[in-house]
DONU-43421 format. One record per residue (C-alpha): x, y, z; residue number from 1. Coordinates in steps of 0.25 Angstrom, whole numbers. Example, Ala and Ser with C-alpha at 12.3 -4.5 7.8 and 13.67 -1.06 7.14 Angstrom:
FIMAR    xx    yy    zz num
FIMAR    49   -18    31   1
FIMAR    55    -4    29   2
END
This chain:
FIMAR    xx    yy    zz num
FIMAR   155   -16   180   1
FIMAR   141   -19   176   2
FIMAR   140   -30   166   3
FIMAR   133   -43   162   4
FIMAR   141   -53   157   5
FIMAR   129   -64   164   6
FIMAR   120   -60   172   7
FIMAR   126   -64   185   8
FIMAR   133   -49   183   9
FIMAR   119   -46   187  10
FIMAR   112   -47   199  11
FIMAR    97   -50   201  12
FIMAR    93   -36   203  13
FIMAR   101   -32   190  14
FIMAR    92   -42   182  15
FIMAR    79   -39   187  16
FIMAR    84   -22   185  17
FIMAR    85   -26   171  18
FIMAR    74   -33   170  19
FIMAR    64   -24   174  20
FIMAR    68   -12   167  21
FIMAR    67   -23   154  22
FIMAR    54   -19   151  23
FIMAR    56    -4   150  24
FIMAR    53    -2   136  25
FIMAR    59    12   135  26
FIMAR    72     9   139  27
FIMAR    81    24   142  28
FIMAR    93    26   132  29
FIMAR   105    25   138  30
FIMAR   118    31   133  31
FIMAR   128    21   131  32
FIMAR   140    15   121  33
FIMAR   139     3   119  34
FIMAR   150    -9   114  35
FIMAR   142   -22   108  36
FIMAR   150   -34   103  37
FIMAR   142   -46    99  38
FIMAR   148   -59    96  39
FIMAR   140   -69    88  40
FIMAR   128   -67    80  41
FIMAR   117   -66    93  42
FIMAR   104   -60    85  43
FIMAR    96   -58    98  44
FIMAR   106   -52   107  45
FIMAR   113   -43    96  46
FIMAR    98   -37    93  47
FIMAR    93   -36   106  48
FIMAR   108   -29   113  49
FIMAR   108   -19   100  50
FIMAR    94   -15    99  51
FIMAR    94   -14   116  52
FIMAR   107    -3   115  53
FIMAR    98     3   104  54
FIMAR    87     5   111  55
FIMAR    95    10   123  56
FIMAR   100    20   115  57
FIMAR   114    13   116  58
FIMAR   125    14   106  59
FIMAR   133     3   102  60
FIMAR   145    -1    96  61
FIMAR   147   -16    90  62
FIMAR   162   -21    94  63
FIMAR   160   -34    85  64
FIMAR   168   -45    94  65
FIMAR   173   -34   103  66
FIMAR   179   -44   114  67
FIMAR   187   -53   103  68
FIMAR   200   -46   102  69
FIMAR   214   -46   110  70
FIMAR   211   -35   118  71
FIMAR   211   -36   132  72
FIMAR   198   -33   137  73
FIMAR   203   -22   145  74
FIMAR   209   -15   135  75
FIMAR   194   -17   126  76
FIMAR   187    -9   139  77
FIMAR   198     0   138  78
FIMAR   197     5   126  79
FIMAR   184     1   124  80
FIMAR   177     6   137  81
FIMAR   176    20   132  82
FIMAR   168    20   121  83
FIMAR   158    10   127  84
FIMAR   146    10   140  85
FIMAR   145    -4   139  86
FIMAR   149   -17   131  87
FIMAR   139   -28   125  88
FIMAR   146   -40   121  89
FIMAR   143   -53   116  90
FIMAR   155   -61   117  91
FIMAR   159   -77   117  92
FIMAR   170   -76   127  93
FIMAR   163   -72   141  94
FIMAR   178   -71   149  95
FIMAR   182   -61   139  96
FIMAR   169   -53   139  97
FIMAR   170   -56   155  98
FIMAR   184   -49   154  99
FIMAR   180   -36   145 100
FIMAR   168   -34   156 101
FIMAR   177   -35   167 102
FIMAR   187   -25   160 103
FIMAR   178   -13   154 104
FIMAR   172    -3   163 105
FIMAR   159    -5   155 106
FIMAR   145   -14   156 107
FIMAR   146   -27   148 108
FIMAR   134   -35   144 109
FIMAR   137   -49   139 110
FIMAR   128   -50   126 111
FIMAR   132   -66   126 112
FIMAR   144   -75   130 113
FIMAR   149   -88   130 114
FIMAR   146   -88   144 115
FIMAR   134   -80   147 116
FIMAR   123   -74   139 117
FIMAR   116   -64   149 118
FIMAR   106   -56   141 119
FIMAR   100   -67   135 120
FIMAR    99   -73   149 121
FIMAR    92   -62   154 122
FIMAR    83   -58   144 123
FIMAR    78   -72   145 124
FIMAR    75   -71   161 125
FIMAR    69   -58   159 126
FIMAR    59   -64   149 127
FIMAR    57   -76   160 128
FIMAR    57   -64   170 129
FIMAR    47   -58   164 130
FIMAR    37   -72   163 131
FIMAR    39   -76   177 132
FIMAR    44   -66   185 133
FIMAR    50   -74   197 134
FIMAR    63   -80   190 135
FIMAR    67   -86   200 136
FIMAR    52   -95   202 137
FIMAR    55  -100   187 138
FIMAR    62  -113   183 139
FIMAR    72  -112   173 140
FIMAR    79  -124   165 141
FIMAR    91  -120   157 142
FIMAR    92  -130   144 143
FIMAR   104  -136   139 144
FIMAR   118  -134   138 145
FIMAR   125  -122   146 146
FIMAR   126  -109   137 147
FIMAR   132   -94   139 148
FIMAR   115   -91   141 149
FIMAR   113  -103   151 150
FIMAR   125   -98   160 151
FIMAR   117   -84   161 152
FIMAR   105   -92   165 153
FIMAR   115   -97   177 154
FIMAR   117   -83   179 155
FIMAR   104   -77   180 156
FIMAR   100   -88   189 157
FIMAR   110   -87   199 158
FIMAR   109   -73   199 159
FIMAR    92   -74   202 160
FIMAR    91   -86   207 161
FIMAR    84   -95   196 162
FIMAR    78  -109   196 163
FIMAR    87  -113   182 164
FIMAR    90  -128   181 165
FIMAR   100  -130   167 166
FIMAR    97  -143   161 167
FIMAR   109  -146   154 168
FIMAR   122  -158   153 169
FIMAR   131  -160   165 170
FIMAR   142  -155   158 171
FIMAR   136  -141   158 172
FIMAR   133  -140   174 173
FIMAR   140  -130   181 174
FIMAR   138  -124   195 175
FIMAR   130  -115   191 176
FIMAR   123  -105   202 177
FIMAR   109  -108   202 178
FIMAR   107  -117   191 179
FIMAR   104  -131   192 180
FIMAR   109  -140   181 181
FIMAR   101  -153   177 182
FIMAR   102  -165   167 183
FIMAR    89  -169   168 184
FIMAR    78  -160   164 185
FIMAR    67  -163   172 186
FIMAR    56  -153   179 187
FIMAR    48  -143   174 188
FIMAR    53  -127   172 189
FIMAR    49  -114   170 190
FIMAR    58  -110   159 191
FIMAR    69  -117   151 192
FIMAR    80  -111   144 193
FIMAR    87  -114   132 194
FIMAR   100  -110   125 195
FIMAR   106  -114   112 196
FIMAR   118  -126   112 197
FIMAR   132  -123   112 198
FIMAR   136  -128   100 199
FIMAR   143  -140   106 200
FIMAR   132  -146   113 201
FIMAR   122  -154   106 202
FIMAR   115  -163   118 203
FIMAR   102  -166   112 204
FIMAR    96  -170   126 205
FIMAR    95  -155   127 206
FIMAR    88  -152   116 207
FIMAR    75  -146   123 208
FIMAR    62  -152   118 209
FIMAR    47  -149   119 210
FIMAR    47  -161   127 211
FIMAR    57  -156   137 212
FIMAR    48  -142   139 213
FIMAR    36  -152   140 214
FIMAR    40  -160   153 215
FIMAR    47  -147   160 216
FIMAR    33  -140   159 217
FIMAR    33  -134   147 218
FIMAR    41  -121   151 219
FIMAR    45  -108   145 220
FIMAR    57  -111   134 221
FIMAR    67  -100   134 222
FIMAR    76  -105   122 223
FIMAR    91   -95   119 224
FIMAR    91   -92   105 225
FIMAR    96   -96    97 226
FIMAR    88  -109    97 227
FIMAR    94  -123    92 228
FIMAR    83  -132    88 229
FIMAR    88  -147    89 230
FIMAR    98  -143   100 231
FIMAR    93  -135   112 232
FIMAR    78  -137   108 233
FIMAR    74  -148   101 234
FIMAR    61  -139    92 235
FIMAR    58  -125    89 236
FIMAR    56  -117    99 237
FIMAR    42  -113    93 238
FIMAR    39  -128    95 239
FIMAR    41  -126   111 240
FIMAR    29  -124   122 241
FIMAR    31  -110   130 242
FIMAR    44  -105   122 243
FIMAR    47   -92   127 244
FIMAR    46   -86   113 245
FIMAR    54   -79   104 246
FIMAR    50   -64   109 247
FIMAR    55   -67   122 248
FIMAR    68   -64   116 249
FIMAR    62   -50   114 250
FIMAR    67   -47   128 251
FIMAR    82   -47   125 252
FIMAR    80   -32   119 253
FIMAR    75   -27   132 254
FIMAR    83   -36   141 255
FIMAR    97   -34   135 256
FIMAR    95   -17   135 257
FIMAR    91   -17   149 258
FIMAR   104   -23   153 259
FIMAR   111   -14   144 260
FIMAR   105    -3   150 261
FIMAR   106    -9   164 262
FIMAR   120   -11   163 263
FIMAR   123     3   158 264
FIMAR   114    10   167 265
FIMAR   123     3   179 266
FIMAR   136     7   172 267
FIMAR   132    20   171 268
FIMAR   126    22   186 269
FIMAR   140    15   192 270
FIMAR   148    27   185 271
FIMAR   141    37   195 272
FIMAR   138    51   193 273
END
């Protein structure tokens, strides 16, 4: 089935695809039903995911908390399958959404796990794309603490071969293809990448500074929303040389219904005449 859970579901050709049709402002309608469950309060993501079924035409059905019940999985694709051309959920527990992919014979798009936050991710690196063109030229400095967001980072560097060094405690390595983990921030980088703490980690060597940007060449500052001030950065972001700005997130909208349509299109051409 074609889902995305993270972005390793997708292979390179399968990113640059989307990306390129991204900029298409007349999207075409597509006819499709679609089930959208959203855990958590995630202002950009809800806005951007409803106003992209929208504008494809789309409609859509909110399940609140539609994976926290006793049901099998199985028997939720079961019954649910029917009614549905596709499933959008944003749900804590990445196994269990993990388990409703793999049972249901519809496309899944993960709108944010505890494991993986893959349109973020992606919209993020199109934006970058779009600056530098050659991705894999740029070098990228994941900040802080390993989140669901850093882990699709990982992702998308092992499936196109990115430079990423990820500058965060020992604790937190793991053998990660194609990132390099560091203690000590030292060298100069192209971009550098925030995400918000969990809450259980308060390390204030962390907290990035305008000092920190300064001695690794002043590089573009691509923070996560939401942004914690006096935790993963230490000032406003509108204190900081060559932050990326706020309309950058802008590109969620067009991002997040490209994949939609993407992954619906592939469904759909799998079935056959």
């Amino acid at each position: 089935m074609f889902n995305l859970l993270d972005i390793d579901d997708f292979d390179k050709e399968d990113i640059y695809t989307i990306w390129r049709n991204v900029a298409d402002v007349s999207p075409s309608k597509i006819e499709a039903n679609i089930a959208w469950s959203f855990e958590g309060n995630g202002i950009r993501t809800r806005t951007t995911f409803i106003q992209a079924f929208q504008k494809l035409g789309a409609s859509y059905v909110e399940l609140p908390n539609f994976l926290k019940t006793e049901e099998s999985v199985q028997d939720l694709a079961g019954y649910m399958d029917a009614f549905y051309s596709m499933y959008v959920i944003r749900e804590s527990n990445h196994q269990r959404l993990q388990a409703f992919a793999s049972a249901t014979a519809r496309p899944v798009i993960n709108a944010m796990s505890n494991d993986a936050h893959p349109c973020e991710v992606l919209t993020d690196a199109y934006y970058l794309f779009s600056k530098f063109k050659a991705l894999e030229e740029v070098r990228f400095l994941l900040w802080g603490p390993v989140t669901n967001v850093f882990k699709s980072w990982h992702s998308l560097s092992s499936v196109l071969g990115l430079n990423v060094t990820h500058y965060c405690p020992s604790g937190y390595h793991q053998d990660t293809k194609g990132v390099t983990y560091t203690e000590c921030c030292t060298g100069r980088y192209d971009v550098v990448i925030t995400d918000a703490w969990p809450g259980d980690f308060s390390n204030s060597s962390y907290s990035l500074s305008a000092e920190h940007l300064r001695k690794m060449g002043n590089p573009f500052l691509l923070p996560t929303p939401p942004v914690g001030v006096g935790r993963e950065l230490q000032q406003p972001l509108f204190d900081l040389v060559n932050f990326v700005g706020y309309q950058q997130k802008a590109w969620l909208l067009p991002v997040q219904l490209e994949i939609v349509s993407y992954l619906l299109r592939k469904s759909e051409n799998a079935k056959g005449p």
